[in-house]
N, C-alpha and C positions, 0 to 999 in steps of 0.2 A: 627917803624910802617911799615906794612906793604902794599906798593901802590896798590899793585891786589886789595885787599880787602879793600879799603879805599873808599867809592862810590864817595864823594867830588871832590877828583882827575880826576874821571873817566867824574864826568859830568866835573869839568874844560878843562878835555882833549877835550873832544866831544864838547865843544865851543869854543876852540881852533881849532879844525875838521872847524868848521863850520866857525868861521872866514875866513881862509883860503878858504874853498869853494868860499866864497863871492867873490873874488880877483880872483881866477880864473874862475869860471862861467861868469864875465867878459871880462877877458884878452884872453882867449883859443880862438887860431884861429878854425874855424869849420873844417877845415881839420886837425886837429891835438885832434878833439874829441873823434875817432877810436883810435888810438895810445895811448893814455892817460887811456883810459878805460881798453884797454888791459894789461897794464903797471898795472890798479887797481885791474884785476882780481886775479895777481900774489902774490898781497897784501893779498889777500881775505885767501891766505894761511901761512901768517906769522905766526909763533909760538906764538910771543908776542900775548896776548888777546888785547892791546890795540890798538896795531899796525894793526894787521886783521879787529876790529871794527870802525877804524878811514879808512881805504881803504873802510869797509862797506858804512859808514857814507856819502863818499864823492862818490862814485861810485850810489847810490840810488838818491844824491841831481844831478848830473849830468843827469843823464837819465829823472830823472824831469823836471828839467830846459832845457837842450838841448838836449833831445832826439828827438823831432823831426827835428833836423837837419842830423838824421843819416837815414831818410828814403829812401836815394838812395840808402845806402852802404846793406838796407837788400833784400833781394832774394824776390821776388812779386812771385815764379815761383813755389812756395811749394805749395801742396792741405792738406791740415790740414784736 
């Protein structure tokens, strides 16, 4: 059988994904929220399809949950 195409897998992965968020969404100290995201963008470009979607997964629940603690690190100094 093959895993790409297996959907069952895919969600067990992504609740696997999510698991793990729970745990870190926790434990991640706020200075190490920057670093960590940067680290999930590099994922965003993994060959593996589950591997890019599980950096998706956990990179969308971060900015969620603790995105506003990155409000100093962004620039106020842009005019949009």
């Amino acid at each position: 059988m093959d895993i790409e195409h297996d959907f069952s897998d895919e969600q067990q992965c992504m609740l696997h994904v999510d698991n793990i968020f729970q745990v870190l969404s926790k434990s991640l100290p706020s200075d190490q929220i920057q670093p960590f995201l940067e680290q999930l963008y590099e994922g965003l470009q993994d060959p593996q399809d589950n591997s890019s979607s599980g950096a998706c997964v956990v990179l969308n629940s971060v900015v969620k949950a603790r995105g506003g603690e990155l409000t100093p690190e962004v620039s106020t100094d842009r005019a949009w």
